[in-house]
C-alpha positions as CSV (number, residue, x, y, z in Angstrom):
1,X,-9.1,-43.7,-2.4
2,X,-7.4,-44.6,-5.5
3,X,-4.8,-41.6,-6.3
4,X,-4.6,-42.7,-10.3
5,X,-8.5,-42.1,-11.0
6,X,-10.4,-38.8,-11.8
7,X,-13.9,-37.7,-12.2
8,X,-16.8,-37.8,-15.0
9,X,-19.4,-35.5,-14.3
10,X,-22.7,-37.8,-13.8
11,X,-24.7,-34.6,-12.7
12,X,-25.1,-31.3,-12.1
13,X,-27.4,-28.9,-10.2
14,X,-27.5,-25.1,-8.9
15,X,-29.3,-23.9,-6.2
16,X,-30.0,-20.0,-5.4
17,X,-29.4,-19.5,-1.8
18,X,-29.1,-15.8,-1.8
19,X,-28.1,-12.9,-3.4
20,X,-26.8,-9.4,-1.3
21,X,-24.1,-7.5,-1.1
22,X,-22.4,-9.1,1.9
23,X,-22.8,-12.8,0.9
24,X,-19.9,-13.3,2.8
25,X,-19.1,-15.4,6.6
26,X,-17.7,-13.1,8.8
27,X,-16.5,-15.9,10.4
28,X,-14.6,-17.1,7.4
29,X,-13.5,-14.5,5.3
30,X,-13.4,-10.0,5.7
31,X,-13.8,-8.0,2.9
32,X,-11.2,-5.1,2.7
33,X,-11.8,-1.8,0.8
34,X,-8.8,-0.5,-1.2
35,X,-9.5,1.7,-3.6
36,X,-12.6,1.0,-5.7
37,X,-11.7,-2.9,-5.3
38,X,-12.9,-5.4,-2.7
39,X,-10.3,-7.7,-1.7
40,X,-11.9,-11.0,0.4
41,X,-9.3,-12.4,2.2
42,X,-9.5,-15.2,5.0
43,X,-10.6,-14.2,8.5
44,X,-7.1,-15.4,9.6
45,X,-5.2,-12.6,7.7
46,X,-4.3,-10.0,9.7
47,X,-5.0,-6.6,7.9
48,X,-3.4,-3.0,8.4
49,X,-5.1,-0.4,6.3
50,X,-2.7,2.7,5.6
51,X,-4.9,5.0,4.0
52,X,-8.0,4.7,1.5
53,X,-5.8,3.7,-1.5
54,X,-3.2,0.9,0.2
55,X,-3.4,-1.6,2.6
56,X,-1.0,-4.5,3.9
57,X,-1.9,-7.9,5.5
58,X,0.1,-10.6,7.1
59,X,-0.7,-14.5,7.8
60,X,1.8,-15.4,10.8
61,X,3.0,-18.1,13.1
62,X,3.6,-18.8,17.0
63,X,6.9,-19.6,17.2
64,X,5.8,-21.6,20.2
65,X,2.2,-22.9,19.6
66,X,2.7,-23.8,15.8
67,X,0.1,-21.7,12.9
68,X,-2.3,-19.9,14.7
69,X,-5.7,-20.6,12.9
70,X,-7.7,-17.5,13.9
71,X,-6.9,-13.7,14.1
72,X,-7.2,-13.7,18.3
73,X,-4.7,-16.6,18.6
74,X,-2.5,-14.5,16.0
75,X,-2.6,-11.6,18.1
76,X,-0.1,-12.9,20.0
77,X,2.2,-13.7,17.5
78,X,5.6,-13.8,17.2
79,X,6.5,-13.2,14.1
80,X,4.7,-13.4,10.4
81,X,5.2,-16.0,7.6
82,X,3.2,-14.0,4.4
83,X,3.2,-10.3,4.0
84,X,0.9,-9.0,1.7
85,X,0.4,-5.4,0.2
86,X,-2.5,-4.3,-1.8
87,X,-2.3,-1.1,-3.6
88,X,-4.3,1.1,-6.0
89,X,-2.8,4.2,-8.2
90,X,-2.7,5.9,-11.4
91,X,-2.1,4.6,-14.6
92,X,1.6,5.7,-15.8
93,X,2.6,6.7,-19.4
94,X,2.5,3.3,-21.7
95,X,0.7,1.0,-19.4
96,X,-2.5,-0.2,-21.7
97,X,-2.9,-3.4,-20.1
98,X,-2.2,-6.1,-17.2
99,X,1.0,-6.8,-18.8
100,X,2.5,-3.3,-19.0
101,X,1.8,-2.8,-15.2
102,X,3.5,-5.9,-14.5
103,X,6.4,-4.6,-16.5
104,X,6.8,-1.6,-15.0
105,X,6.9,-2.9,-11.6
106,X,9.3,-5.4,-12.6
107,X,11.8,-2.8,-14.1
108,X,11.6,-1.0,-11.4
109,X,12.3,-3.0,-9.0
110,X,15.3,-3.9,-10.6
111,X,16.8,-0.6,-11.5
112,X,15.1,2.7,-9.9
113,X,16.2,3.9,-6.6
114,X,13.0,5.4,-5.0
115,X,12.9,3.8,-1.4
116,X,13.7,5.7,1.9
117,X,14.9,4.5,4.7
118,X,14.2,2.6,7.3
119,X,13.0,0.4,4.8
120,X,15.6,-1.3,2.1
121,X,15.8,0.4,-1.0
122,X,15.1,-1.9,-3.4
123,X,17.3,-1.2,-6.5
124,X,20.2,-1.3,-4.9
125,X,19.1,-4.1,-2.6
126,X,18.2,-6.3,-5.3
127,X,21.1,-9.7,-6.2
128,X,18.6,-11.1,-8.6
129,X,14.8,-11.3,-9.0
130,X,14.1,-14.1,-11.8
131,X,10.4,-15.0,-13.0
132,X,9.3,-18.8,-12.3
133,X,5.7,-18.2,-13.9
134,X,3.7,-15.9,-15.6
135,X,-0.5,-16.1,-16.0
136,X,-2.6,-14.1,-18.4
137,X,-5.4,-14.0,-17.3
138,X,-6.5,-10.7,-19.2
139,X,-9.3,-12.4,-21.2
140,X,-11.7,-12.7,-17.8
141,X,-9.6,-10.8,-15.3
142,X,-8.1,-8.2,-16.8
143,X,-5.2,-9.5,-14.8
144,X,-1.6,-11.1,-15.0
145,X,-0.4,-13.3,-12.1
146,X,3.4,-13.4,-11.9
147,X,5.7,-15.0,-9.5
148,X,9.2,-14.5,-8.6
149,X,12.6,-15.6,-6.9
150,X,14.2,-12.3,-5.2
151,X,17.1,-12.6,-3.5
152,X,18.8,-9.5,-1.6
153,X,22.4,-8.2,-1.1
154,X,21.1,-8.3,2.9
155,X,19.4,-10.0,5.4
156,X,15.4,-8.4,5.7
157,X,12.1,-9.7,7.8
158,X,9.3,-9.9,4.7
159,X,7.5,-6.8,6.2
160,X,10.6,-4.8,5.3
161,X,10.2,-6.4,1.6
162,X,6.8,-6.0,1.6
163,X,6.5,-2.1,2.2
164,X,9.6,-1.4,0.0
165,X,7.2,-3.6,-2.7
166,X,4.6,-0.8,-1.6
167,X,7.0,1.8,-2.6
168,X,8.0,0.5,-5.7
169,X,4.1,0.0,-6.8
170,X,3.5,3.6,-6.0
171,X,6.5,5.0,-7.0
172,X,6.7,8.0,-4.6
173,X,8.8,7.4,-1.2
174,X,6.2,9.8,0.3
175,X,3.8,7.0,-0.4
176,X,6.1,4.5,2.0
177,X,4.5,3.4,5.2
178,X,5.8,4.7,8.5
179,X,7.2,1.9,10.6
180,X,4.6,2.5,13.8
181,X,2.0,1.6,11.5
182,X,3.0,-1.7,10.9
183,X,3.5,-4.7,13.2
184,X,6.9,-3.8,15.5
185,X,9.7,-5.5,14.6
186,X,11.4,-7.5,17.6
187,X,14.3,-9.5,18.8
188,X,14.0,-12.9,17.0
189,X,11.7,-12.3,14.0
190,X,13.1,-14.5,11.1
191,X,14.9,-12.8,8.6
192,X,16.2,-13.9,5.0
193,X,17.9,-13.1,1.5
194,X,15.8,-15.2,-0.2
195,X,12.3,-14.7,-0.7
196,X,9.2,-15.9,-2.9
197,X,7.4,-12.6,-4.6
198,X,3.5,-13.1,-6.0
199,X,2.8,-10.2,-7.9
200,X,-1.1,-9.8,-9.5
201,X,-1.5,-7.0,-12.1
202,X,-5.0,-5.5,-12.8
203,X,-5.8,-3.0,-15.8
204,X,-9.4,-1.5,-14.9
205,X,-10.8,-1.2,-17.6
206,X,-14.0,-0.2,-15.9
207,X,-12.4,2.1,-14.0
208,X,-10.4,4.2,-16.3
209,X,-7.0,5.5,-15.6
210,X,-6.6,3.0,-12.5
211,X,-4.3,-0.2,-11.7
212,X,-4.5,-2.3,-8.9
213,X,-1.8,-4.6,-7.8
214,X,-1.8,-7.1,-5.0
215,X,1.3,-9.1,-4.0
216,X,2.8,-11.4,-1.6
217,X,6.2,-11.9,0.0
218,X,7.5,-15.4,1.8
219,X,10.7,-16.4,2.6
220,X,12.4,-19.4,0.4
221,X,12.7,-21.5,3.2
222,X,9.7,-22.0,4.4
223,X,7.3,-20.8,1.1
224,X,6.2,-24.7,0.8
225,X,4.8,-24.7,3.8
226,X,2.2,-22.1,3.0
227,X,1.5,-22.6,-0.6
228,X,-2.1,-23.3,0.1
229,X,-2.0,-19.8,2.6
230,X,-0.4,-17.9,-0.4
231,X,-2.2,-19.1,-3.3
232,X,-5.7,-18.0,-1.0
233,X,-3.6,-14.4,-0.5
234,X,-2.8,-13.5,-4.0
235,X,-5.9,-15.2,-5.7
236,X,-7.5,-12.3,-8.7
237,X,-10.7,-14.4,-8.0
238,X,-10.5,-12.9,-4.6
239,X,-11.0,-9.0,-6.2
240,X,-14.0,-7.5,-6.7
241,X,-15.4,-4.5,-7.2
242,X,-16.8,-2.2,-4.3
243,X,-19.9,-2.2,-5.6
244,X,-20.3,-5.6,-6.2
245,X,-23.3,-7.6,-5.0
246,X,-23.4,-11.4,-4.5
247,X,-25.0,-14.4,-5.0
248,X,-24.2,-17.7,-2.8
249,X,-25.0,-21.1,-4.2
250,X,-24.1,-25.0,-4.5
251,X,-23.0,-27.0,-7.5
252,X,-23.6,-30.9,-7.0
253,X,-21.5,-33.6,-8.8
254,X,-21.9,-37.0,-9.0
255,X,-18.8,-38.6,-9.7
256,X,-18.1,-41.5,-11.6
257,X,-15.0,-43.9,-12.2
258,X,-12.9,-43.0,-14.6
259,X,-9.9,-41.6,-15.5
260,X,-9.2,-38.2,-15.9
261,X,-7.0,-38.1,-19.4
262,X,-3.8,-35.7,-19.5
263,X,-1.6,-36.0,-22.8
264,X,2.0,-33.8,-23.0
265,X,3.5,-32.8,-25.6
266,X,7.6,-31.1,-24.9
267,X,9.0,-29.5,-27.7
268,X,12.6,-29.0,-26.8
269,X,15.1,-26.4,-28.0
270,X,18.0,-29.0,-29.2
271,X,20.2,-25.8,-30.9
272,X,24.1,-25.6,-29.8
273,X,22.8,-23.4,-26.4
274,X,20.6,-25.9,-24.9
275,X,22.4,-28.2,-22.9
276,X,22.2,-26.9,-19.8
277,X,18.2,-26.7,-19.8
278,X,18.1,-29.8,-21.2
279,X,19.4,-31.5,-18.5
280,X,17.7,-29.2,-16.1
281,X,14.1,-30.1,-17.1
282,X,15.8,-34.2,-17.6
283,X,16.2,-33.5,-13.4
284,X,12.8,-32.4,-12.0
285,X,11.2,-35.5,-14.1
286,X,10.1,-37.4,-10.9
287,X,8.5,-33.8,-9.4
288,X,6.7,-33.8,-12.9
289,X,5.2,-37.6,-12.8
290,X,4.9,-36.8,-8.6
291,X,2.4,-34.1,-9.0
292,X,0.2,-35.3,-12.1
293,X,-0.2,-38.6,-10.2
294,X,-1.2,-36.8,-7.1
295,X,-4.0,-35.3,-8.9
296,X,-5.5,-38.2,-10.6
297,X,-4.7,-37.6,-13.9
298,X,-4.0,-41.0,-16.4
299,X,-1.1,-39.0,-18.7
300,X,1.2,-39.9,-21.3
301,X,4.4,-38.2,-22.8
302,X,5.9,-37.4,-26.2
303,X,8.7,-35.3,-27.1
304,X,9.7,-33.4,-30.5
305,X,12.5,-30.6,-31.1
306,X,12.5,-27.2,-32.7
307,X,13.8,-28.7,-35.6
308,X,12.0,-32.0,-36.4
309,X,8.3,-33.4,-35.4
310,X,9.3,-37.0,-35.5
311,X,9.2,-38.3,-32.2
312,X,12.1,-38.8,-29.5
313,X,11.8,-42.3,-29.0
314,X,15.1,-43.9,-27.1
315,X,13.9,-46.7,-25.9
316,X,12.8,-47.7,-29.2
317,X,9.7,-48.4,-28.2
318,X,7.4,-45.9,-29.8
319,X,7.3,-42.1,-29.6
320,X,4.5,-42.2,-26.6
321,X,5.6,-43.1,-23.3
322,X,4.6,-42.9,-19.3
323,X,8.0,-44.2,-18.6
324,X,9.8,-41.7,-16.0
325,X,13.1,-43.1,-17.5
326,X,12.3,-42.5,-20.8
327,X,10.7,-39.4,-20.3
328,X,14.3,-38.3,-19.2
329,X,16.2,-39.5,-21.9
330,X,13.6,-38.2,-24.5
331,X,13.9,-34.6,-23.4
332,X,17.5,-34.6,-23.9
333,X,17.8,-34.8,-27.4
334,X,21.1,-33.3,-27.7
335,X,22.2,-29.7,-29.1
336,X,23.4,-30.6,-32.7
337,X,20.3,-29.2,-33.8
338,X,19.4,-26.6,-36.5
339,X,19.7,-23.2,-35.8
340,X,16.8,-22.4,-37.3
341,X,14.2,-23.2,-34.7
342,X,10.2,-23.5,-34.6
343,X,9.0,-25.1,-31.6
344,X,5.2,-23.6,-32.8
345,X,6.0,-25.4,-36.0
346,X,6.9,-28.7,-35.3
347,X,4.7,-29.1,-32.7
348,X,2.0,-28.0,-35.2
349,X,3.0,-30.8,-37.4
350,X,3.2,-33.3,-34.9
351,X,-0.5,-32.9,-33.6
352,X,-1.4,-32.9,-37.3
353,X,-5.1,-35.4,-37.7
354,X,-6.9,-36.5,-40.7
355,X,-9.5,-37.6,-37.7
356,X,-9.5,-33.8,-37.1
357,X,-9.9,-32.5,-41.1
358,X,-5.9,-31.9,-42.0
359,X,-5.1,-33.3,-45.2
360,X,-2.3,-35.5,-43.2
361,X,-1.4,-37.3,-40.5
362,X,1.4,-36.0,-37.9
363,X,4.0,-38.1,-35.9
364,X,1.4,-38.5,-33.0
365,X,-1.9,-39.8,-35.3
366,X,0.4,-42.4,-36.7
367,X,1.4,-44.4,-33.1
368,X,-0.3,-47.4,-32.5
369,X,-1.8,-45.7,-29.6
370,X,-2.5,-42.1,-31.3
371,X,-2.2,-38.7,-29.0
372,X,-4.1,-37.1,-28.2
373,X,-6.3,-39.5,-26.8
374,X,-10.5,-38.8,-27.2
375,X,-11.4,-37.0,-24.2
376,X,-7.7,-36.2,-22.7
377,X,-6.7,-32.5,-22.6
378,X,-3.5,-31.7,-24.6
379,X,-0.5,-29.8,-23.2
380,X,2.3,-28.9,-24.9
381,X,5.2,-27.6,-23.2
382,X,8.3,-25.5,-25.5
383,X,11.1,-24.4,-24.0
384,X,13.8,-22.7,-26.2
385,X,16.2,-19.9,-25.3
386,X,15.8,-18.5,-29.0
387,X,12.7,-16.2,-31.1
388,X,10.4,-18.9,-32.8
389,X,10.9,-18.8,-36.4
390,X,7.8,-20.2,-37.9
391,X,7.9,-18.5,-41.3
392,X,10.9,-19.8,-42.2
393,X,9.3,-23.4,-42.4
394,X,5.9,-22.6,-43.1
395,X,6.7,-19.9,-45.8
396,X,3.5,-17.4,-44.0
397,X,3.7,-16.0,-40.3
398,X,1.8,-17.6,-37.9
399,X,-2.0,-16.8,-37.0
400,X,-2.2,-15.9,-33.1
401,X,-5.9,-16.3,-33.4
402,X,-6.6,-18.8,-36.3
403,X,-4.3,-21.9,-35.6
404,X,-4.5,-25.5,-34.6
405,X,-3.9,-25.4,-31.2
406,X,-6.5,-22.5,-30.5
407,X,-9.1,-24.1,-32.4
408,X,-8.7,-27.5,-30.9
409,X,-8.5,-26.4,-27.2
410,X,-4.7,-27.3,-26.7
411,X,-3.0,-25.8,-23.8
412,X,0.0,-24.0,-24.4
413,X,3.2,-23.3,-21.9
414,X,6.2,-21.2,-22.8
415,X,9.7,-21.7,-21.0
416,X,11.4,-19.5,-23.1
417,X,13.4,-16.0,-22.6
418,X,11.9,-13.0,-21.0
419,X,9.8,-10.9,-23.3
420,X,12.1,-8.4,-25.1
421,X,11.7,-6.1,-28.1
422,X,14.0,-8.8,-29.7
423,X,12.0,-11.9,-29.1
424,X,8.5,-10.0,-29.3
425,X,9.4,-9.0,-32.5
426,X,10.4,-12.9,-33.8
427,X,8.4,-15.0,-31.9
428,X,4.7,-16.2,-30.6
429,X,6.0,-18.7,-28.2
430,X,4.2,-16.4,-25.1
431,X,1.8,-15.0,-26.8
432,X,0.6,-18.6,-27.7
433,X,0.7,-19.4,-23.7
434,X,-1.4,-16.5,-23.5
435,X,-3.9,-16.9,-25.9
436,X,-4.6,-20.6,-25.0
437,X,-4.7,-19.8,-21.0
438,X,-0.9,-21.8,-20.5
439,X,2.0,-20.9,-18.6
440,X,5.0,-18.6,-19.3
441,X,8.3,-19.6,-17.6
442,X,12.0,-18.0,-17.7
443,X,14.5,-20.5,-19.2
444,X,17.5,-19.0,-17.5
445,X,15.7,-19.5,-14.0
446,X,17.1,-23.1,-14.3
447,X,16.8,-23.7,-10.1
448,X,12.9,-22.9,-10.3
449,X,12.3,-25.7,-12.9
450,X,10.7,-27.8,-10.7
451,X,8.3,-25.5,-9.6
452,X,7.4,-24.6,-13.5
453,X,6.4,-28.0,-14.3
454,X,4.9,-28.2,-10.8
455,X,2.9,-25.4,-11.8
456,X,1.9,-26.9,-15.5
457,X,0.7,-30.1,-14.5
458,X,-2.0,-28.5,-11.5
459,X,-2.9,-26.3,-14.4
460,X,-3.3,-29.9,-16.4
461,X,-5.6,-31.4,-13.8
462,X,-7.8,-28.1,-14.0
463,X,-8.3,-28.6,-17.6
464,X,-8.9,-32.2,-17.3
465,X,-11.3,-31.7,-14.4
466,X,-15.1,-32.7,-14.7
467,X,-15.7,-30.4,-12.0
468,X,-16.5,-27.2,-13.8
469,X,-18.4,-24.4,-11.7
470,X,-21.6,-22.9,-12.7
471,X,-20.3,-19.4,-12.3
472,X,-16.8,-17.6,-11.4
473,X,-16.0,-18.0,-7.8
474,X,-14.8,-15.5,-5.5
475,X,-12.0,-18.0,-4.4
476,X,-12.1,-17.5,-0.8
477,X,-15.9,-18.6,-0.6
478,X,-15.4,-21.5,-1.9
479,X,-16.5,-24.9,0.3
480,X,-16.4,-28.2,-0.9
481,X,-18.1,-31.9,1.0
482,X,-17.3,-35.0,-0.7
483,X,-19.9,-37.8,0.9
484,X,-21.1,-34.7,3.9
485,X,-17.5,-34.5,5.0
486,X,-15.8,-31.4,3.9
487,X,-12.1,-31.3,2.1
488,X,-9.7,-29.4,3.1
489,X,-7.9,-26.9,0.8
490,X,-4.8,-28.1,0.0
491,X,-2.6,-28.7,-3.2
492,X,-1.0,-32.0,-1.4
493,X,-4.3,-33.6,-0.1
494,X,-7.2,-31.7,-0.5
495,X,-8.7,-29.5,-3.3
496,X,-7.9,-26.3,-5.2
497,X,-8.6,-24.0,-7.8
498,X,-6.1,-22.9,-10.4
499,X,-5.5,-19.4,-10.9
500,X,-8.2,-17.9,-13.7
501,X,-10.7,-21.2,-13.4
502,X,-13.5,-22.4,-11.9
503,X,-13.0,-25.9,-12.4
504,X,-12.1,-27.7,-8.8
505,X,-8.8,-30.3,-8.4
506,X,-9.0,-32.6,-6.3
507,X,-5.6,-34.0,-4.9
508,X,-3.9,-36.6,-2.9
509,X,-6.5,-39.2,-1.4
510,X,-8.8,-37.0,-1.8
511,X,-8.9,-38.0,-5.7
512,X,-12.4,-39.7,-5.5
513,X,-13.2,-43.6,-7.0
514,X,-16.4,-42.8,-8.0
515,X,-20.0,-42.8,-6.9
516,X,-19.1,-40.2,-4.6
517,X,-21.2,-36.7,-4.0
518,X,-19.4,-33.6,-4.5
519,X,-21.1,-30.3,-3.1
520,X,-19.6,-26.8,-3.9
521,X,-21.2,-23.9,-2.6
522,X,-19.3,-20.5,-3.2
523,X,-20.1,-17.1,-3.9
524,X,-20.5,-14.9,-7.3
525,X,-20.5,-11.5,-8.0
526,X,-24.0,-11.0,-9.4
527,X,-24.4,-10.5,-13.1
């Protein structure tokens, strides 16, 4: 099958096929009490509940026989690949929403000592932990989805990081798990410095006073060969409440050629500071054209700077490119720039369209080929190291809720500088990425760059997807046949589901030509 097409929905029909509490295959997936949540997690999770409000679960690996694929070959084990924690507790003072949580966590894992031994105590343990992503997915999940590179002063086997996690997400040591309770350490098991941290954040709103967190630990060196295993660990579609009941059903899709349209916008930071990032995001090009051709999509590029909305264009050639060359050259524009920066701005201007009602046209209406294209999904990705300042071009503050890119559906990513009071107070760059569903990443995490475009261009080929689900899945459940045959679920070759959607990617060969029937079947929590 043709990698470089997509889908266009021909049909679509639903079929009831049941509705219960247990809609679930034992067979497939368990369903894991933690608190007042339901947490479905594949049958091939180990799971070790500590007490009503915390549980852990582990995915492992025969060092000898290669992945075990069900729990009885597991058993015998050698040692575990994902650790997983699952935790419910108290609101604490100033947490009003998913975000808070997350903060709190995150602070404290960096600089409160509350861990006992044996298990490492993580604030004095910790080199460095340094965001790659951030999702808000508080609009339908109450929920962020964060994930992290932690790195430790010592070497530690991921159940150790794990239940120090637990400790830190309780914050009591007399909440820490006693080591007979978890799976025995032993001579052998693979231990690291480096590890890959998912954290999920829920504010229950229908359970007041309550936060759940759910998390994932892998180590560095071998966290690509279970991104698939992770993603299906850490999922918030996968939480439910404990007294939700399901419904099971199938979505049918007809596909048809086509191509599935994906236009990007960068807006780069080109101040005196930049240079390093500049260069960084230049280097993980290929991993950027790698991954949106892997999932079907038919993109083009364009690049502006904080300070200007005409068009990079160094191959004088026009502004609008799918060169991979170009693309490089274009997103280092230099850092003689102005000072005064407004990546909202400038990109504003840029995506300006008579076409779409604005009194004028921007840089991107005026190419011979115009962006964005009817039909493609628009991206824009800024990355600056400084506070937006959009009032000092515009003359008024920017509108979070009223604005171009909310009104026109534009997905927004952020690779800017951790939230502070500092940049919060200046600038709308993340809660822009918020508000229209896109990505926040940390510009000083310059090694994780890769993985932050990696990340941006599978939530591309979500938006673009024609393959839009009837209801919210619970992830887990989810099944898909292309032709009778059923896909795997895989980010390389297979399928997937981004974090907060319902809309199915297709990947690798598995891109269909057209003509082809998709089936979907999953389960809902009921209405």
């Amino acid at each position: 099958m043709n990698k470089l097409t997509t889908l266009i929905v021909a049909g679509l029909a639903t079929v009831l096929v049941g509705c219960e509490k247990d809609a679930l295959h034992e067979e497939q997936q368990t369903r894991n009490d933690v608190g007042s949540r339901s947490v479905i997690l594949p049958a091939d999770f180990d799971v070790t509940s500590v007490n009503g409000d915390k549980s852990f679960f582990y995915f492992g690996k025969d060092s000898a026989q290669g992945r075990s694929t069900n729990v009885s070959t597991r058993a015998t084990a050698s040692y575990y690949d994902i650790a997983g924690i699952m935790v419910e507790r108290d609101l604490e003072t100033n947490e009003e929403d998913a975000s808070d949580i997350l903060s709190t966590i995150v602070s404290r894992t960096q600089y409160n000592s509350i861990a006992e031994n044996p298990w490492p105590d993580l604030s004095s343990e910790v080199d460095s932990l340094s965001r790659i992503s951030l999702y808000d997915l508080q609009e339908n999940y109450s929920a962020v989805v964060a994930s992290y590179n932690l790195t430790t002063y010592s070497d530690y086997t991921i159940i150790e990081i794990a239940n120090a996690l637990s400790q830190v997400f309780s914050y009591t040591s007399a909440d820490g798990v006693p080591e007979e309770t978890l799976p025995a350490k032993t001579e052998g098991d693979p231990v690291s410095d480096e590890f890959r941290v998912f954290i999920v954040a829920f504010y229950l709103d229908n359970n007041p006073g309550k936060a759940f967190l759910l998390a994932t630990v892998v180590r560095e060196t071998v966290y690509e060969n279970y991104v698939t295993e992770n993603s299906r660990g850490v999922n918030p579609g996968n939480v439910v409440s404990q007294n939700a009941s399901f419904s099971s059903t199938t979505d049918s899709f007809t596909a048809q050629a086509g191509s599935g349209l994906a236009d990007f916008l960068f807006v780069i930071d080109n101040s005196g500071s930049m240079g390093d990032e500049q260069t960084a995001i230049s280097q993980v090009a290929t991993d950027f054209q790698n991954t949106i051709q892997n999932s079907g999509l038919d993109y083009r590029i364009a690049t502006v700077t904080t300070d200007s909305s005409t068009l990079q264009d160094n191959n004088s050639d026009g502004g609008i490119t799918t060169s991979l060359e170009e693309f490089e050259n274009d997103v280092q524009p230099g850092t003689g720039g102005s000072g005064t920066e407004s990546g909202i701005y400038h990109a504003e201007q840029a995506l300006l369209s008579v076409a779409e009602g604005d009194a004028s046209d921007g840089s991107l209406a005026l190419e011979t080929n115009p962006m964005p294209r009817t039909n493609a999904s628009m991206n824009i990705i800024m990355m600056s190291d400084e506070p937006e300042q959009y009032y000092s071009y515009a003359g008024s503050e920017f509108d979070i809720d009223n604005n171009l890119f909310v009104d026109r559906g534009y997905v927004v990513h952020a690779i800017v500088e951790p939230d502070t009071e500092y940049y919060d107070a200046n600038g709308k760059y993340s809660d822009l990425a918020g508000k229209t569903g896109g990505l926040e990443g940390d510009i000083n995490n310059l090694n994780s760059f890769s993985q932050m475009i990696i990340d941006i261009s599978i939530i591309a080929g979500g938006t673009t997807s024609s393959f839009e689900l009837a209801h919210n899945p619970v992830s887990e459940t989810v099944t898909v046949k292309m032709d009778g045959s059923t896909v795997p679920r895989s980010q390389n070759n297979g399928w997937d589901i981004p974090f907060g959607s319902n809309k199915i990617v297709f990947f690798g060969t598995y891109v269909p030509e057209g003509g082809e029937n998709i089936e979907v079947t999953y389960t809902y929590v009921s209405p």
